[in-house]
C-alpha positions as CSV (number, residue, x, y, z in Angstrom):
1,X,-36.7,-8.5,-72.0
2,X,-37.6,-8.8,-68.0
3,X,-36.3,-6.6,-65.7
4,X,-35.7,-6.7,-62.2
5,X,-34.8,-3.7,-60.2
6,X,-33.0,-5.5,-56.7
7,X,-31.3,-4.3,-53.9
8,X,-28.3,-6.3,-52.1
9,X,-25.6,-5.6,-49.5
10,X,-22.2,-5.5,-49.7
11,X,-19.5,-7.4,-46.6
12,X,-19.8,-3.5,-45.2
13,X,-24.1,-3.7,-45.2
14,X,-24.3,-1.0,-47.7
15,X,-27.3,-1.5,-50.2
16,X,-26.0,-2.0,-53.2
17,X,-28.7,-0.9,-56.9
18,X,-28.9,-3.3,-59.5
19,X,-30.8,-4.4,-62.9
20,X,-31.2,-7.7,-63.6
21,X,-32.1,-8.4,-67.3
22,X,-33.9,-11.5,-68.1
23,X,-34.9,-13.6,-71.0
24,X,-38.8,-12.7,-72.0
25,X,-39.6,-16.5,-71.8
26,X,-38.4,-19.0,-70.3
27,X,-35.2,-19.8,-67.4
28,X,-32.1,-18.2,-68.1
29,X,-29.3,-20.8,-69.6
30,X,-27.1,-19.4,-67.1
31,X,-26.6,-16.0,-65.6
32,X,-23.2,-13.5,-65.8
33,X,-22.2,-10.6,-63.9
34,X,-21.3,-7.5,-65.5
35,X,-19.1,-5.2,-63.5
36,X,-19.1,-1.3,-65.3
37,X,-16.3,0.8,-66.5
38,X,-14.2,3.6,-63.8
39,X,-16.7,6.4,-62.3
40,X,-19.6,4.6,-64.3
41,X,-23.2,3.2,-63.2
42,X,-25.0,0.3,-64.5
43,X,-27.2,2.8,-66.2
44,X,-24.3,3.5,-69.0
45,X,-25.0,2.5,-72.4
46,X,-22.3,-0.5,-72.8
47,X,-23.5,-2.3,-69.7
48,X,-27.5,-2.1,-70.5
49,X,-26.9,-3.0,-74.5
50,X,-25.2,-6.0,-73.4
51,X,-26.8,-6.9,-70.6
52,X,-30.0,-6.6,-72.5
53,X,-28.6,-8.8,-75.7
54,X,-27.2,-11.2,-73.4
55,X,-30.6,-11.9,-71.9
56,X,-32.4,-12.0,-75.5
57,X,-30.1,-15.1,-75.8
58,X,-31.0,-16.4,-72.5
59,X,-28.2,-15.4,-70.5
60,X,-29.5,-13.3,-67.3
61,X,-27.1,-10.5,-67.0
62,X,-26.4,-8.8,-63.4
63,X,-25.4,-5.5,-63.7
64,X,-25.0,-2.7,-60.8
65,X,-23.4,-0.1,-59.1
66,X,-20.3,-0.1,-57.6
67,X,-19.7,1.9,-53.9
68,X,-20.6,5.2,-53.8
69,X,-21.9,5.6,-57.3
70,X,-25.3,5.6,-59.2
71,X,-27.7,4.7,-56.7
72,X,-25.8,2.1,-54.1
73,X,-25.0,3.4,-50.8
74,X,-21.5,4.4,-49.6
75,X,-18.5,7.0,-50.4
76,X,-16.8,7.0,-53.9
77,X,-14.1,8.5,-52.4
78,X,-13.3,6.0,-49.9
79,X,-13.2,3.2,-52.6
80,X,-10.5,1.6,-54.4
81,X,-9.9,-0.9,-56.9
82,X,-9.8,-4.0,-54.4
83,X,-13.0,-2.5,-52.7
84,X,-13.9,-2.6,-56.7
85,X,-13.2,-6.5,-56.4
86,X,-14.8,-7.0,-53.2
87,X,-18.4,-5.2,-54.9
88,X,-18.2,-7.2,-57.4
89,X,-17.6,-10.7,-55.5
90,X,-20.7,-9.9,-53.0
91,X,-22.9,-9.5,-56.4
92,X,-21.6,-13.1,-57.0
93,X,-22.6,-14.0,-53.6
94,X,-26.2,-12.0,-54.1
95,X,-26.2,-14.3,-57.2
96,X,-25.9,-17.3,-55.9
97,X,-28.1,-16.8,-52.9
98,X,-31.3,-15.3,-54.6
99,X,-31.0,-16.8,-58.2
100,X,-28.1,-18.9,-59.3
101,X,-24.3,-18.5,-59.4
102,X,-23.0,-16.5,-62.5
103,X,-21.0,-19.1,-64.6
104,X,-19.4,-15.9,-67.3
105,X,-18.2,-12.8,-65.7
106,X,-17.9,-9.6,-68.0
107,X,-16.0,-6.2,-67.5
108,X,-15.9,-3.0,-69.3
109,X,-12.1,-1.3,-68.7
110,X,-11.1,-0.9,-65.5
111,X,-14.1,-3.4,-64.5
112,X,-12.7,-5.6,-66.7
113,X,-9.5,-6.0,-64.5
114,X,-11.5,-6.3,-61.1
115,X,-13.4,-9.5,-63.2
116,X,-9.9,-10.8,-64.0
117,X,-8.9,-10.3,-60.3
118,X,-12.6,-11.9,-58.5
119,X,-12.8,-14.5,-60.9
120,X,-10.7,-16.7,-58.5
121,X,-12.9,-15.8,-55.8
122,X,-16.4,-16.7,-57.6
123,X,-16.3,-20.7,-57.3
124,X,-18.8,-20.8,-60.3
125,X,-17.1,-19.3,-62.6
126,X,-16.2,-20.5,-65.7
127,X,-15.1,-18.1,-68.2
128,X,-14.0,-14.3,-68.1
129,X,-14.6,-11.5,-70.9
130,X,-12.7,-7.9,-70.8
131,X,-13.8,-5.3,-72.8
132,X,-11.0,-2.1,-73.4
133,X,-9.4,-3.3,-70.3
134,X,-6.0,-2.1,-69.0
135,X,-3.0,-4.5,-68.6
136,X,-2.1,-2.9,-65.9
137,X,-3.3,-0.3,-63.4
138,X,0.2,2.1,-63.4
139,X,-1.6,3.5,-66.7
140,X,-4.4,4.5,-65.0
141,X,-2.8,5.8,-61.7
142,X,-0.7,8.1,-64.3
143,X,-3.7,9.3,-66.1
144,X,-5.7,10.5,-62.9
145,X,-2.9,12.0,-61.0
146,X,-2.5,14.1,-64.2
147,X,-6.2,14.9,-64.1
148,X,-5.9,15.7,-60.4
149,X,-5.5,18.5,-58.0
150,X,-2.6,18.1,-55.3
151,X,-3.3,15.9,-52.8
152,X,-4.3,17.9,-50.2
153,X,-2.9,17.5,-46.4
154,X,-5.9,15.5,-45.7
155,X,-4.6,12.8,-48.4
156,X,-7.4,14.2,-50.5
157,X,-7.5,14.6,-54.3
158,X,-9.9,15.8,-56.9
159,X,-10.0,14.8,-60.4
160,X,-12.1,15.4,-62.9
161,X,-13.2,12.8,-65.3
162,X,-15.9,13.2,-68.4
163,X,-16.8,16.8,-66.9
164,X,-17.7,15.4,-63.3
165,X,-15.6,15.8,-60.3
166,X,-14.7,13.0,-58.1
167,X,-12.5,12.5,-54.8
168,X,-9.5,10.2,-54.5
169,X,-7.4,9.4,-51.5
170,X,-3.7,8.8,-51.2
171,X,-4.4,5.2,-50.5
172,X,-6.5,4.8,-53.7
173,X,-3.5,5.4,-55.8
174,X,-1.3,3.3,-53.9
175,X,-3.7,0.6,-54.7
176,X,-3.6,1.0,-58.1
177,X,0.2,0.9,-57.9
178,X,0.6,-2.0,-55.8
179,X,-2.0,-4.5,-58.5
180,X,-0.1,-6.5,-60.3
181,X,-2.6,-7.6,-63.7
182,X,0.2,-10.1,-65.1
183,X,-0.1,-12.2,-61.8
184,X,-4.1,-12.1,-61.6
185,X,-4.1,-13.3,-65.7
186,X,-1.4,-16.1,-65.5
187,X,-3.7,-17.5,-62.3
188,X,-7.2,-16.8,-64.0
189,X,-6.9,-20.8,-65.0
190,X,-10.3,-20.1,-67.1
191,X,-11.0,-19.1,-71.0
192,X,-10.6,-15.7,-71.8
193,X,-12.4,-13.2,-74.4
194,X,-10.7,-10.1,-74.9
195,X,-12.8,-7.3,-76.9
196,X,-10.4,-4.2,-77.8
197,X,-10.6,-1.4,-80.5
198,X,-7.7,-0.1,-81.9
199,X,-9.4,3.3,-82.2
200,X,-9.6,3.5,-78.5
201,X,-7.9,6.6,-77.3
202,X,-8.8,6.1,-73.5
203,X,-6.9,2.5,-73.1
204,X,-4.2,1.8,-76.2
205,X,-4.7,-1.6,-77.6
206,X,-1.4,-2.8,-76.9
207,X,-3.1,-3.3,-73.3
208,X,-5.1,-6.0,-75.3
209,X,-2.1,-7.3,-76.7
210,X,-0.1,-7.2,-73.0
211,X,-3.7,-9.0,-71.9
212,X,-3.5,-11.7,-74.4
213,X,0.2,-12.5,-74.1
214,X,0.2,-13.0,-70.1
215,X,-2.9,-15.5,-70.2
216,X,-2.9,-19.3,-70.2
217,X,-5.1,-21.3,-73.4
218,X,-8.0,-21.1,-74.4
219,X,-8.0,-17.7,-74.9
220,X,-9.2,-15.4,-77.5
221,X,-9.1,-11.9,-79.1
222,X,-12.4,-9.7,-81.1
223,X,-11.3,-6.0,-82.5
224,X,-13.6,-4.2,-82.4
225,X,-12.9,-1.8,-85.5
226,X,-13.7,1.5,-84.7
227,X,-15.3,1.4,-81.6
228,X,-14.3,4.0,-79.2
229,X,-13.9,3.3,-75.7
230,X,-17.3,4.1,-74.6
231,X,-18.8,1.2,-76.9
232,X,-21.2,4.6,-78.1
233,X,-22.6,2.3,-81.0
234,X,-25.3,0.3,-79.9
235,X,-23.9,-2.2,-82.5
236,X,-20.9,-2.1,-81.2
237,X,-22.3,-3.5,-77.8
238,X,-25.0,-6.0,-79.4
239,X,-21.6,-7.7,-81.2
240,X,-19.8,-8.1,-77.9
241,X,-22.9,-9.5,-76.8
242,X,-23.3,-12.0,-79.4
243,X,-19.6,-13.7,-79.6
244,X,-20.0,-13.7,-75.9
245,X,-23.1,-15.6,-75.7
246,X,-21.7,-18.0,-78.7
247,X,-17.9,-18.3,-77.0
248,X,-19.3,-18.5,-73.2
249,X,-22.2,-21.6,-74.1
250,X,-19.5,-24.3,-74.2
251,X,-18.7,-23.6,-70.6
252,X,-22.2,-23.2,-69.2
253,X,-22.4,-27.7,-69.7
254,X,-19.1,-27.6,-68.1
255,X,-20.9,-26.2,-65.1
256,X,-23.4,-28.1,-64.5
């Protein structure tokens, strides 16, 4: 596959790092966005597997780093979910301007529910896929305040997460609390593919269930066996990729 190492700014002017895979031959069919999982990069294995399937089946797969991690510009630690959102609908807009407007948008866990929130902000969108994606973002508040030191009297916290140490504000665990998924899924008004393991021990599959429940037809549901959170099997990730590439080509006439 082609790759393209690029460089795009978000509404603050921070330089954002991204790789865009593309088909070896040939114009993509239609391009996606992929937005990574929580303290992640786009250099994690689930987001260049898929990224890198998606393009062998002619789908050009955006997939970069959010604020303050990997290689873009800013502070992690002055982030939040909705400035999670906000990344993620300036790589729409970096999309559109310098290639073509992604028509699929993809998320891995808590990336997943910033695609189910932006969708309704990315005019070309025309179908959403979570992968191990919360319901709601109350579970995730409670498992980082756990992991977390005090907040200081600076409204600083530090939590560590996979043996690296990150900084979290007050106001970015207000956020979380404050998201309401259910509302963002009834609204989505798009076809839905929802990937879950029930051997995931980071998000509980009833999320997946709690996902699936809330949203409107057509929707759909893949287990993914024994796949842990981390999609750690290559084949894990090359299946997403192919039901996504299947599921997704439907919509890509739609958008034309």
């Amino acid at each position: 596959m082609a790759v393209e190492r690029i460089g795009f700014e978000n509404e603050s002017g921070e330089v954002f790092s991204g790789l865009l895979e593309l088909p070896d031959e040939g114009a993509p069919r239609a391009f996606a966005l992929f937005a990574h999982c929580f303290t992640c990069s786009k250099n994690y294995h689930a987001p260049r597997s898929i990224s890198k399937s998606l393009a062998e089946n002619g789908i050009g797969t955006l997939t970069f780093d959010f604020t303050g991690l990997g290689d873009s510009e800013g502070e992690f630690a002055e982030t939040s979910f909705s400035s999670n959102v906000n990344d993620l609908i300036s790589a729409a807009g970096f999309l559109q301007a310098s290639y073509e407007a992604p028509k699929i948008l993809i998320g891995h866990s808590l990336g997943g529910a910033a695609a189910l929130h932006a969708a309704g902000h990315v005019d070309s969108a025309r179908a959403v896929s979570t992968i191990a994606t919360p319901s709601e973002l109350t579970h995730l508040s409670k498992i980082l305040a756990s992991r977390a030191d005090d907040i200081d009297a600076d409204g600083m916290a530090k939590v560590k997460i996979a043996g690296r140490s990150f900084h979290l504000k007050k106001e970015f665990f207000e956020d979380l609390e404050r998201t309401r998924m259910e509302q963002a899924i009834k609204k989505l008004g798009m076809p839905l593919m929802i990937f879950h393991s029930p051997a995931d021990k980071t998000v509980n599959i009833e999320h997946a269930a709690r996902i699936f429940k809330a949203a409107a037809h057509p929707k759909s549901f893949v287990s993914l066996d024994k796949a842990d959170h981390l999609l750690s099997d290559k084949a894990d990730s090359a299946f997403v990729a192919g039901v996504i590439s299947s599921w997704a080509e439907r919509y890509f006439e739609d958008a034309v």
